[in-house]
C-alpha positions in Angstrom: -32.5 26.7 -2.6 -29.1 27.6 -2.5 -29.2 29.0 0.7 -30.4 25.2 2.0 -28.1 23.4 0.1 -25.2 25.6 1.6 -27.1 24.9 5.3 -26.5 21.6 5.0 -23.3 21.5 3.5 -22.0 23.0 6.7 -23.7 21.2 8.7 -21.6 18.5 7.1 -18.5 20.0 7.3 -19.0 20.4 11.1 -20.5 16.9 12.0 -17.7 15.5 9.7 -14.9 17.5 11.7 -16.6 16.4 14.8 -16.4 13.0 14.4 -13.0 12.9 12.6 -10.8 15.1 14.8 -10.0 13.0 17.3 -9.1 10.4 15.3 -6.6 12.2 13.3 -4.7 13.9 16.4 -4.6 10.7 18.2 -2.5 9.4 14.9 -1.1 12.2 13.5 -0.7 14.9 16.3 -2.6 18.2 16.1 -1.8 19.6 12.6 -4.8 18.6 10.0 -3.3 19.4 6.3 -0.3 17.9 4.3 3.1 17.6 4.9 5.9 19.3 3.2 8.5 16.3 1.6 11.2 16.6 -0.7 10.4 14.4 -3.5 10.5 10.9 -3.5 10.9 11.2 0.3 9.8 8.2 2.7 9.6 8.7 6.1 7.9 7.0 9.7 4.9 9.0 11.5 7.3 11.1 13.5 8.9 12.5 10.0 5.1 13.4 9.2 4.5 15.6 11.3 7.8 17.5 11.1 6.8 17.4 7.4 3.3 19.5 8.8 5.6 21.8 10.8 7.3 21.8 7.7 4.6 22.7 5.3 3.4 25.7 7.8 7.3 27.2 7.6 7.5 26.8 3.7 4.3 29.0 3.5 5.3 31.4 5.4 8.8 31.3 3.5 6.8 31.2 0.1 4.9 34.7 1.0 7.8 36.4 2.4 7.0 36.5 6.2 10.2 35.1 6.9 13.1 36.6 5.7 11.2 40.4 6.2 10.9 41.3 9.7 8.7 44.0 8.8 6.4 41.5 7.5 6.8 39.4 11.0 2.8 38.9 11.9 2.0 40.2 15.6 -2.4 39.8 14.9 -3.4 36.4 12.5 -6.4 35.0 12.0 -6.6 31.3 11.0 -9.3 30.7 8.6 -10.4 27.1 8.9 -8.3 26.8 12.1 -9.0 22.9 12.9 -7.6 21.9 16.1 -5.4 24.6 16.1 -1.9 23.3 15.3 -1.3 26.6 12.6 -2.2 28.7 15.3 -0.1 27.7 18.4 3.1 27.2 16.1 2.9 30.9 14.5 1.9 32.6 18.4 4.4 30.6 19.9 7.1 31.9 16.5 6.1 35.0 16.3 4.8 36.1 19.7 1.9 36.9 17.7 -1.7 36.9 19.1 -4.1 34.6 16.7 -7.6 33.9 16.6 -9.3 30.7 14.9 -12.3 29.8 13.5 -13.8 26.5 12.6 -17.2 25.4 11.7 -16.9 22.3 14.4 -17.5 22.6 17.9 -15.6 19.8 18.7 -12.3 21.6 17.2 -12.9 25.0 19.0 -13.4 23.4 22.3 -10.1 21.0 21.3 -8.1 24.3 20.3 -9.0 26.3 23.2 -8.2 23.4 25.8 -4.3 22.6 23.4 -3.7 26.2 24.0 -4.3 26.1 27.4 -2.4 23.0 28.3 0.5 25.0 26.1 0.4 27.8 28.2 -0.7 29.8 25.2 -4.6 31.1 26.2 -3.3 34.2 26.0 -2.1 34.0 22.4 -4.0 31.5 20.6 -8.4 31.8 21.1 -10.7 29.6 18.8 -14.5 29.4 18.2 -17.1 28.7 16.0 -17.5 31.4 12.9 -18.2 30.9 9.4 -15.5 31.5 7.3 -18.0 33.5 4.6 -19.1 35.4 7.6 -16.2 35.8 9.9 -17.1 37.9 13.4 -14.2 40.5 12.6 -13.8 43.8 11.7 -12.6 45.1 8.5 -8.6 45.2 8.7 -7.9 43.5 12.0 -5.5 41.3 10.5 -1.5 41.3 9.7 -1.7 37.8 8.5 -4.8 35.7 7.1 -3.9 32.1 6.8 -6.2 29.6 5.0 -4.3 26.2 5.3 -6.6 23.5 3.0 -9.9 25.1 4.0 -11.0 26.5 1.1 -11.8 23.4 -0.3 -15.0 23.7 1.4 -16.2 27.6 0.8 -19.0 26.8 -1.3 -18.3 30.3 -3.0 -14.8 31.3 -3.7 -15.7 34.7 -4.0 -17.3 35.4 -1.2 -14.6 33.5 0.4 -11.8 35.6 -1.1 -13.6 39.1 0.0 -13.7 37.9 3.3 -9.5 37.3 3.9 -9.6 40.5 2.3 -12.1 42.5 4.2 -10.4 40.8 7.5 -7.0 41.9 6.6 -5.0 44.8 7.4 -3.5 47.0 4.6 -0.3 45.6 4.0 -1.2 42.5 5.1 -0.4 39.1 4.0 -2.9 36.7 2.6 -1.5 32.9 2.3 -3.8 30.5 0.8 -3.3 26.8 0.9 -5.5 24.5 -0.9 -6.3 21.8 -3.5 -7.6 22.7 -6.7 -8.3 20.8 -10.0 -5.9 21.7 -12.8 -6.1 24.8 -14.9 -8.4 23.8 -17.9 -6.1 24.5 -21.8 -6.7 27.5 -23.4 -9.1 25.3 -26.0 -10.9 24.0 -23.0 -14.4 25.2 -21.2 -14.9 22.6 -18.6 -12.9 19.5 -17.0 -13.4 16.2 -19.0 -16.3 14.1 -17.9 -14.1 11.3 -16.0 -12.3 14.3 -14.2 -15.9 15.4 -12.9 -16.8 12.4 -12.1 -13.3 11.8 -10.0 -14.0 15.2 -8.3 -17.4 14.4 -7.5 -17.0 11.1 -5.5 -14.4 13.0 -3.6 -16.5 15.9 -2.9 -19.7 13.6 -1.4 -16.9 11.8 1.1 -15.2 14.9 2.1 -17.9 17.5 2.2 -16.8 19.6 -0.4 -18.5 22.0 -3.0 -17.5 22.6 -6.2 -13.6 22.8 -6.8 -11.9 25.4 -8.7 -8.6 25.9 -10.4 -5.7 27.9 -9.2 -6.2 30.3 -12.3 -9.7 30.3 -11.1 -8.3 31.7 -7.5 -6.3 34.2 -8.8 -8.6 35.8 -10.8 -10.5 36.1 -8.1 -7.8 38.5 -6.2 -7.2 40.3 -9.5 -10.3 41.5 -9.4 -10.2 42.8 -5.7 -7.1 44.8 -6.3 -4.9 42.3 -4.3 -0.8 42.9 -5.1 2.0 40.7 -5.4 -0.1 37.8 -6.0 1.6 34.8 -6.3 1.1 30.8 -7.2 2.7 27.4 -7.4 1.4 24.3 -7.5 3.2 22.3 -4.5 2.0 18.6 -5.7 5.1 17.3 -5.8 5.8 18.3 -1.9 2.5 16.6 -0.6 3.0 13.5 -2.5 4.0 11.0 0.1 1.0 12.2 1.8 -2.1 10.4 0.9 -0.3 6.8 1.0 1.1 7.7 4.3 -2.1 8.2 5.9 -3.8 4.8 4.2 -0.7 2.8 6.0 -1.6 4.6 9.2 -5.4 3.6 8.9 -4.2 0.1 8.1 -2.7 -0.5 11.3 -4.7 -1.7 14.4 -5.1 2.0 16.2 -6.3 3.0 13.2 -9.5 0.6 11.9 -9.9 0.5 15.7 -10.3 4.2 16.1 -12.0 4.5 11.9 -14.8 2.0 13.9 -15.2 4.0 16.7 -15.7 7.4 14.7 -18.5 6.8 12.7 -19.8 6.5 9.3 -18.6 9.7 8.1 -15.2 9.7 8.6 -15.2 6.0 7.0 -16.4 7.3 4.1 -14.0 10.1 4.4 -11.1 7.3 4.8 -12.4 5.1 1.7 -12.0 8.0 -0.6 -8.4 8.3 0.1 -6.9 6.1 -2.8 -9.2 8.6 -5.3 -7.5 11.4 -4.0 -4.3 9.4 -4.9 -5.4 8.7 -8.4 -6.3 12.5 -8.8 -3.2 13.5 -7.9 -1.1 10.6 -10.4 -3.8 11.7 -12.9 -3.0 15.3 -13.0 -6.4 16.4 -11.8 -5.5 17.5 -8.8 -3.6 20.0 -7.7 -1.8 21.4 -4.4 -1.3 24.8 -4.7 -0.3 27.7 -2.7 -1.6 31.1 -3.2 0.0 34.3 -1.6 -0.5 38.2 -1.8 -0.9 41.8 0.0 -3.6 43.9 0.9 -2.5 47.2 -0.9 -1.1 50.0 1.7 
């Protein structure tokens, strides 16, 4: 049962990605995950995006890959790769050589034809993988980047092993997704309007069951992961969400929401909950980083 339920949650994910894609790069440019504002921030479309280049620099800042040349990745693998945008920036950074994967044809073919037009083939390759199941030997990786994929890994565990089967000792692990607050000491389980929140966003979006960053970091306790770090990055993403409803408000953007299809409407009309679960306290932006011991 499980096995069917997870079947079709992928399919889903992919048939969701493959109608959505090219309406989010024709808007917002080739980087699929939030920005990275200073609070209280309000900027145009342009200062998006620099806000996504942004977001992908603070993570890297955040697990230490910046200021450590040691730590300076020459193999990643991009875990949930989208279109690519991670990718390119941290080959063309770095000079490092990164594979994606993505559960939508649509994205791989997307990728590989951005990285050719950037003259980065040679750096940047994408296909289609499943992220609980990634095509990779054990310890290929320097750097395993997850930006706002894990959302969808229908098993956290499973998910987790696999960064850390994929990545070489030493390696980095960053991990950048949304999660539901961490429940109070005197609490077993979210309240029932905080489910119910979750859940309306979790049939538009194609998402499993969320988790909590506590939830997350047990997780890599228990694998023996070091220097594992957390912070919840809300704050940073909060212009997001409004920014991206005023850009589906203008003309380009119901045009294009028409022309995608019904899923990525749906996707679009769940927008304002992700809003309130943000202002509510539900929901949480958090980044996750750590090493694979030596």
């Amino acid at each position: 049962m499980k096995a069917a339920e997870d079947g079709v949650l992928k399919k889903g994910i992919a048939e969701f990605y493959d109608e959505s894609s090219g309406v989010w790069e024709d808007i917002w440019g080739d980087h699929m995950h939030h920005g990275f504002y200073d609070p209280d921030s309000t900027i145009d479309v342009s200062g998006h995006r620099a806000a996504q280049i942004r977001m992908i620099d603070e993570a890297l800042q955040f697990a230490g890959v910046l200021e450590d040349p040691t730590k300076r990745p020459k193999s990643v693998v991009d875990v949930g790769c989208g279109i690519g945008g991670s990718s390119r920036y941290i080959a063309s950074k770095f000079g490092a050589k990164c594979q994606g994967i993505t559960l939508s044809p649509v994205q791989a073919q997307r990728a590989n034809a951005l990285a050719a037009a950037q003259g980065l083939s040679d750096k940047a390759s994408f296909q289609v993988a499943d992220a609980l199941e990634q095509p990779f030997p054990d310890g290929q990786f320097d750097l395993v980047w997850s930006m706002e994929s894990g959302e969808h890994m229908p098993d956290k565990a499973k998910f987790v092993n696999e960064l850390a089967r994929v990545t070489a000792p030493g390696g980095t692990i960053i991990i950048v997704t949304w999660c539901h607050r961490d429940l109070a000491p005197t609490e077993e389980s979210l309240q029932p309007w905080e489910k119910e929140l979750l859940n309306k966003i979790c049939d538009s979006f194609y998402l499993p069951a969320w988790c909590s960053t506590a939830e997350y970091v047990k997780l890599l306790q228990s694998i023996s992961l070091q220097d594992i770090k957390d912070e919840d990055w809300s704050q940073y993403v909060a212009p997001f969400w409004p920014a991206v409803i005023r850009s589906a408000l203008t003309w380009k953007g119901l045009t294009s929401l028409l022309r995608s299809g019904w899923k990525t409407i749906k996707g679009a009309l769940a927008m304002p909950l992700m809003i309130k679960g943000f202002k509510k306290d539900l929901i949480k932006f958090a980044i996750i980083t750590c090493r694979k011991p030596e």
